[in-house]
C-alpha positions in Angstrom: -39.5 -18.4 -18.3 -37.6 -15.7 -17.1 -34.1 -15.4 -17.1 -34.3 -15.0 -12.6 -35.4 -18.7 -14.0 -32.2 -19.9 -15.6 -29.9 -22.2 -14.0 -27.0 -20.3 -13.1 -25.9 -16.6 -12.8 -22.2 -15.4 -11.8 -22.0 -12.6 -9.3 -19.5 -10.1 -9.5 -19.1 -8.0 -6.4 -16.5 -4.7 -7.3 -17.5 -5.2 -11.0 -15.6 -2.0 -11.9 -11.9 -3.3 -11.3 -9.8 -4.7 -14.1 -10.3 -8.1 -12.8 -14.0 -8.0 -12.3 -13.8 -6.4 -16.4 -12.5 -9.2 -18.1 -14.6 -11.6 -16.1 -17.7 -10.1 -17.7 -16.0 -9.9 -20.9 -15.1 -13.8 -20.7 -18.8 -14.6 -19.9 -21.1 -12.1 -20.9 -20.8 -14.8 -24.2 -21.3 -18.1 -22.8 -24.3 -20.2 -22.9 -27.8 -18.4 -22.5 -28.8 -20.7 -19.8 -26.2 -17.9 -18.0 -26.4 -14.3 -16.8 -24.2 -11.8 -15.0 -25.1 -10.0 -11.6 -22.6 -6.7 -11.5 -22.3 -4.9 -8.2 -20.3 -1.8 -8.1 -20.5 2.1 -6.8 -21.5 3.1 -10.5 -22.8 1.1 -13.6 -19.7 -0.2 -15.7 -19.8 -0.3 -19.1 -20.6 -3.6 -21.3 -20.0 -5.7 -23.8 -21.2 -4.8 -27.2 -21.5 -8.6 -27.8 -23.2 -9.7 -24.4 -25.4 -13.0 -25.1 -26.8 -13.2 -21.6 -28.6 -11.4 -19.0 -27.1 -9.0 -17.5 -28.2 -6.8 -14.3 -26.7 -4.2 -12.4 -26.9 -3.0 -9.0 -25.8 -0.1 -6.8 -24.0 -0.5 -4.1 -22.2 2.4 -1.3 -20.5 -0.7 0.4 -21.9 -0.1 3.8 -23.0 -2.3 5.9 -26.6 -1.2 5.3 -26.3 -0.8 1.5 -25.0 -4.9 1.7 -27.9 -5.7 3.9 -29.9 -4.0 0.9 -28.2 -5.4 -2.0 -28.8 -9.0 -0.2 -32.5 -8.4 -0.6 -32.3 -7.4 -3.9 -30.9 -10.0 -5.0 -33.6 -12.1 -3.7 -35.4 -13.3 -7.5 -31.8 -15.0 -8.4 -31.2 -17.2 -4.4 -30.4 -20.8 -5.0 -29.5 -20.2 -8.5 -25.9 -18.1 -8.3 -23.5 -20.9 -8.8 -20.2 -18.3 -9.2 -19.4 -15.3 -6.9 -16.4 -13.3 -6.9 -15.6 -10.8 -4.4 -13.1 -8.1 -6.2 -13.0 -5.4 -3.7 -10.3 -4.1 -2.5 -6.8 -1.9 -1.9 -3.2 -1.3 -1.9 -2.9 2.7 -2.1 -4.8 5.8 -3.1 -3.2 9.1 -3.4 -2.9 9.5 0.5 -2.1 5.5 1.5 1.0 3.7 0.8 1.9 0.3 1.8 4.3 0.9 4.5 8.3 0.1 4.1 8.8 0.7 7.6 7.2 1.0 11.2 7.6 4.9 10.9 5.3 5.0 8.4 2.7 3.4 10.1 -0.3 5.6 10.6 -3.6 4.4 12.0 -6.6 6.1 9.8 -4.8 4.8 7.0 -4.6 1.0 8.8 -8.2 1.4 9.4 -9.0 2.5 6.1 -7.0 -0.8 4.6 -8.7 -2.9 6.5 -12.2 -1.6 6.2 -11.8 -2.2 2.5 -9.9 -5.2 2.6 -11.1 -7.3 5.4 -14.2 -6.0 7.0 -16.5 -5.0 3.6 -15.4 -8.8 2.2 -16.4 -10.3 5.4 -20.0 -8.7 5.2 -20.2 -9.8 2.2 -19.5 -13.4 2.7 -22.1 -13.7 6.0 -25.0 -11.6 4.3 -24.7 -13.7 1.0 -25.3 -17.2 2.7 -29.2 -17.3 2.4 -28.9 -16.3 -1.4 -26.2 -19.2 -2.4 -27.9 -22.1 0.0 -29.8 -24.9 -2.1 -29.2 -27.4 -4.6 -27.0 -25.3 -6.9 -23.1 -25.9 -6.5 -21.7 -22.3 -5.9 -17.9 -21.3 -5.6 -16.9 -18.0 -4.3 -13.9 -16.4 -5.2 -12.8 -13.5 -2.6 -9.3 -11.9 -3.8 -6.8 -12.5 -1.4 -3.1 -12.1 -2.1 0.0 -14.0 -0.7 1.5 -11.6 1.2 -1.3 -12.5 3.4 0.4 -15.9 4.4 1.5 -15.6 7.8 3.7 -18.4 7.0 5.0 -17.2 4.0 6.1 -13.7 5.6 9.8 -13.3 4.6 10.4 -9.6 4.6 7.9 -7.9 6.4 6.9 -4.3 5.5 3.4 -3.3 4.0 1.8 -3.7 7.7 -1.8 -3.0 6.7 -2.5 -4.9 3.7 -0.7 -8.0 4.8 -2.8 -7.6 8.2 -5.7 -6.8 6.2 -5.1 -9.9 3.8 -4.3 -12.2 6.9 -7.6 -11.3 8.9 -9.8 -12.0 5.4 -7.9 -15.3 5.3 -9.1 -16.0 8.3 -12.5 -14.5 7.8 -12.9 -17.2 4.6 -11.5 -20.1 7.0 -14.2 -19.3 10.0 -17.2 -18.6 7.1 -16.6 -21.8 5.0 -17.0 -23.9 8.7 -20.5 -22.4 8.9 -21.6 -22.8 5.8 -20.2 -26.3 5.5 -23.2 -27.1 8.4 -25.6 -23.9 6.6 -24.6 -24.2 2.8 -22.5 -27.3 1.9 -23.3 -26.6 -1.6 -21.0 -23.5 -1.2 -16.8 -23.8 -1.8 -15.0 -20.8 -0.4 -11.8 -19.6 -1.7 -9.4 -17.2 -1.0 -7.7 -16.4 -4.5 -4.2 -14.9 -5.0 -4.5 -13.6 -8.3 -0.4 -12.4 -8.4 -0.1 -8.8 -9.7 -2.2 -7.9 -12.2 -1.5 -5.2 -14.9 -4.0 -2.6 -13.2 -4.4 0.4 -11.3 -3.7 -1.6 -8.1 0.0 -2.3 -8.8 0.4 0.3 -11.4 2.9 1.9 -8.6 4.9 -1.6 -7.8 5.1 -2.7 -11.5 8.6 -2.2 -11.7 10.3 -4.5 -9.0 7.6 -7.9 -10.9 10.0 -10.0 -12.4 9.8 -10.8 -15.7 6.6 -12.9 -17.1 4.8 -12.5 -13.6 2.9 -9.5 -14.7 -0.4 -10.9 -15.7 -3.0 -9.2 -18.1 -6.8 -9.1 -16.6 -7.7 -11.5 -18.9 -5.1 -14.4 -18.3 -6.1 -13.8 -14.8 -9.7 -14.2 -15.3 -9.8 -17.3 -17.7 -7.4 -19.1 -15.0 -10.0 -17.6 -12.1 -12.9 -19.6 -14.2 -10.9 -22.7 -14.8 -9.8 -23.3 -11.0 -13.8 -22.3 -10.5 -14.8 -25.8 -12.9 -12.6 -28.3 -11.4 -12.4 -27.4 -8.1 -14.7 -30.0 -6.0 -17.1 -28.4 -3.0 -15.4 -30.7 0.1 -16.7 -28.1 3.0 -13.5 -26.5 3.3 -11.9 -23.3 2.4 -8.9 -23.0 0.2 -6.4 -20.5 -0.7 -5.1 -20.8 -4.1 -3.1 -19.0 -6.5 -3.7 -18.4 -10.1 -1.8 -21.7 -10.9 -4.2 -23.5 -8.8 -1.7 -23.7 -6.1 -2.2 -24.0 -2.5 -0.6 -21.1 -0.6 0.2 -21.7 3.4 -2.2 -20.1 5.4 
């Protein structure tokens, strides 16, 4: 038997952000009836301990190099039962989430949401022929709350609340057709809070107390959510507690 034979694999999509890191550090030591499928620009480094299959793929992030991933994927359909979707930004050294409407500027907005929304969204619709069958899959896309329409209290950061809002709704319209498609597949939009990595390295300052979370902490509670939560056709949006957030 192979190991494209095993029951289960876990693919990580942006495996080289701190997030995606201590996933593969969490699992690449569990059962050997496991294995790990990394996506990322460039190979990331691995566990000296790693227990399980492990396979690495290239990926540019455009809309043909998805189409291409999708294929090669194609030894381990049916048989992915965990997926998270870790792409994503809040600044570079040219983009800055925006404190008010004169900072708005449109390349930048476009940029955010080509990262943010539209590269998750291809994602999620070019993946569905690979996690249909008889294995239960759950797939994680990061989200944040600032993407709550609801929960929008003091405005500011334009694009990546805009760009978090449209995924929301991206992960809403994609779990109705796979509910009729894939009803093995649970999609979830994951707020993961701030996380002690490059992302909020900037915004640190103003978390309060205890609500800066390590990669790990956030990856153990990713997987724990991931085992209890039941496949019921519906999207959810949840934070690291396992709370439900207003879309």
């Amino acid at each position: 038997m192979t190991d494209a034979d095993k029951t289960q694999f876990t693919l990580i999509i942006g495996a080289g952000s701190g997030i995606a890191g201590a996933l593969i550090t969490a699992l690449a030591s569990e059962e050997p009836d496991s294995g790990l499928l990394l996506v990322s620009r460039k190979p990331v480094d691995l566990p000296e301990s790693a227990s399980v299959p492990i396979h690495q793929f290239r990926c540019d992030y455009s809309e043909a190099g998805i189409a291409q991933l999708v294929q090669e994927l194609s030894p381990w359909y049916g048989r992915i039962g965990l997926v998270v979707i870790s792409t994503g930004i809040l600044h570079t050294d040219t983009i800055k989430p925006e404190k008010r409407a004169e900072d708005l500027n449109m390349n930048n907005m476009l940029e955010v949401l080509r990262i943010n929304t539209v590269i998750p969204t291809l994602f999620l619709m070019k993946l569905l022929p690979a996690l249909r069958g008889e294995q239960p899959c759950r797939v994680f896309t990061l989200s944040a709350r600032v993407g709550s329409i609801a929960d929008n209290h003091k405005g500011g950061w334009t694009s990546y609340r805009a760009s978090k809002a449209a995924l929301n709704m991206v992960i809403k319209t994609a779990a109705i057709e796979y509910a009729r498609r894939a009803p093995n597949v649970k999609l979830i939009a994951f707020h993961p809070g701030t996380v002690d990595t490059a992302l909020s390295k900037p915004f640190q300052r103003s978390v309060p107390e205890g609500k800066l979370f390590k990669p790990d902490f956030v990856a153990n509670r990713l997987l724990t959510i991931a085992a209890d939560l039941p496949i019921d056709g519906d999207a959810s949006y949840l934070d690291w507690a396992g709370k439900s957030i207003v879309w």
